[in-house]
C-alpha positions, 0 to 999 in steps of 0.5 A: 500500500502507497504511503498516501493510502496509508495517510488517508486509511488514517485518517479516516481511523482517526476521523471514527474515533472522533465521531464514536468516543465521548467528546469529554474524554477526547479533550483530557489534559496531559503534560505538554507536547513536543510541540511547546501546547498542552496535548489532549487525548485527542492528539495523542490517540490520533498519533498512535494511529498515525504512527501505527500507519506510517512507522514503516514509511519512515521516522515520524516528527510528530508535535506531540512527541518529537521524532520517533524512529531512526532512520528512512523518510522524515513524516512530520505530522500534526495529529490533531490540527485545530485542538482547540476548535475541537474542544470548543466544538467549532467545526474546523479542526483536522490533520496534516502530514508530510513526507520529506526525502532529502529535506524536500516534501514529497507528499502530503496529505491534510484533512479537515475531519470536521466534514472529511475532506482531503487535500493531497499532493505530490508529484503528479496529483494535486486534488481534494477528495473525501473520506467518504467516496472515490470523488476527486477534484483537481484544485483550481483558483477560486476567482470569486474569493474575496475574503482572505484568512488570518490565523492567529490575528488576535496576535497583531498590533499593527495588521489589522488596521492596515488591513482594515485601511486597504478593505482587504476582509478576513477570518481567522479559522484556528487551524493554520495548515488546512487554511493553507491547503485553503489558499487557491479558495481564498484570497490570502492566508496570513499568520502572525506567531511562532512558526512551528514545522508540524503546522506548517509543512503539509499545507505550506506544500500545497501552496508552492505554485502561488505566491509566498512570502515567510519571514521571522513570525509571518506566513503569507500565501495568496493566488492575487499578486497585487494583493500579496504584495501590499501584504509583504511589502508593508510587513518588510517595511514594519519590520525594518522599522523595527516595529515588528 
């Protein structure tokens, strides 16, 4: 079995627990992960899933636990992407995965399990499909978008009135790497805060062919060049004034 099979076999594991287990239970406390968060039972079932699925593919860099395994392909997983969406019962909360050979990604997968859909890639396939049927659907630009997506915006001083000011609107979701499988859907995805790699490999793949820009605690991607460089160009203008 192919390792986006085994990707997608997971999740669809992880996706009925979820949906059969008391939801309490799920949202018990432990210590604090790998990653710097405090991990719930949610996180840490969905990673002995992921584990059981993938250890044969590789060693596994998991925010929960950090690296387990000692040699092959470097899997970084986030295994519950959006925890605290889950607790509070907000319906965007889902997984991702990345295979790197080489410090290159080769293949991803990122699943928002609040609905089941899939956003997976490699080489020769870039589609979003479902948990649930053999549907598939190559991504395209949604040209209609007018609204872009700011994860952790709670954290800005200064992008949101410069936002404001230049009438580009926006949501903050609360779960980073399917925002950024969103990007082609989106007008842009923008993230101030920590830049950790289980948030960011699987969707920042999916994003390779618009534009990007990272830079210290800011992610932008968006498909509107005119959009991203307002964006990117205020941000690198802040921070050489010192007021990022």
């Amino acid at each position: 079995m192919d390792f986006l099979q085994s990707v997608i076999n997971a999740n669809l594991e992880i996706y009925h627990l979820l949906q059969n287990s008391a939801h309490d239970l799920l949202c018990e406390k432990f210590s604090k992960g790998f990653g710097g968060d405090i991990s719930i039972k949610a996180d840490l079932e969905a990673e002995k899933i992921f584990v059981k699925h993938l250890k044969k593919f590789g060693m596994i860099y998991s925010e929960e636990s950090g690296l387990m395994g000692t040699n092959g392909d470097i899997i970084i997983i986030d295994p519950i992407d959006g925890s605290e969406n889950f607790v509070s019962n907000i319906p965007y909360f889902g997984t991702s995965v990345a295979r790197q050979k080489n410090s290159i990604v080769t293949d991803a997968v990122v699943a928002n399990l609040s609905n089941g859909s899939l956003y997976v890639k490699n080489s020769d396939i870039f589609q979003k499909c479902s948990l649930f049927d053999t549907k598939t659907e190559t991504i395209c630009l949604n040209t209609f978008s007018n609204i872009g997506i700011f994860e952790k915006s709670y954290n800005s001083d200064k992008l949101h009135n410069f936002l404001k000011n230049e009438s580009l609107k926006y949501r903050s979701m609360g779960a980073l790497a399917l925002s950024l499988s969103m990007a082609h859907e989106v007008g842009f995805v923008l993230y101030e805060g920590q830049i950790r790699e289980f948030d960011i490999t699987g969707g920042w793949y999916m994003c390779e062919d618009l534009f990007r820009f990272r830079d210290g605690n800011f992610l932008l991607v968006s498909k509107d060049k005119g959009i991203f460089d307002k964006i990117s160009n205020f941000i690198k203008e802040q921070s050489i004034n010192g007021f990022f």
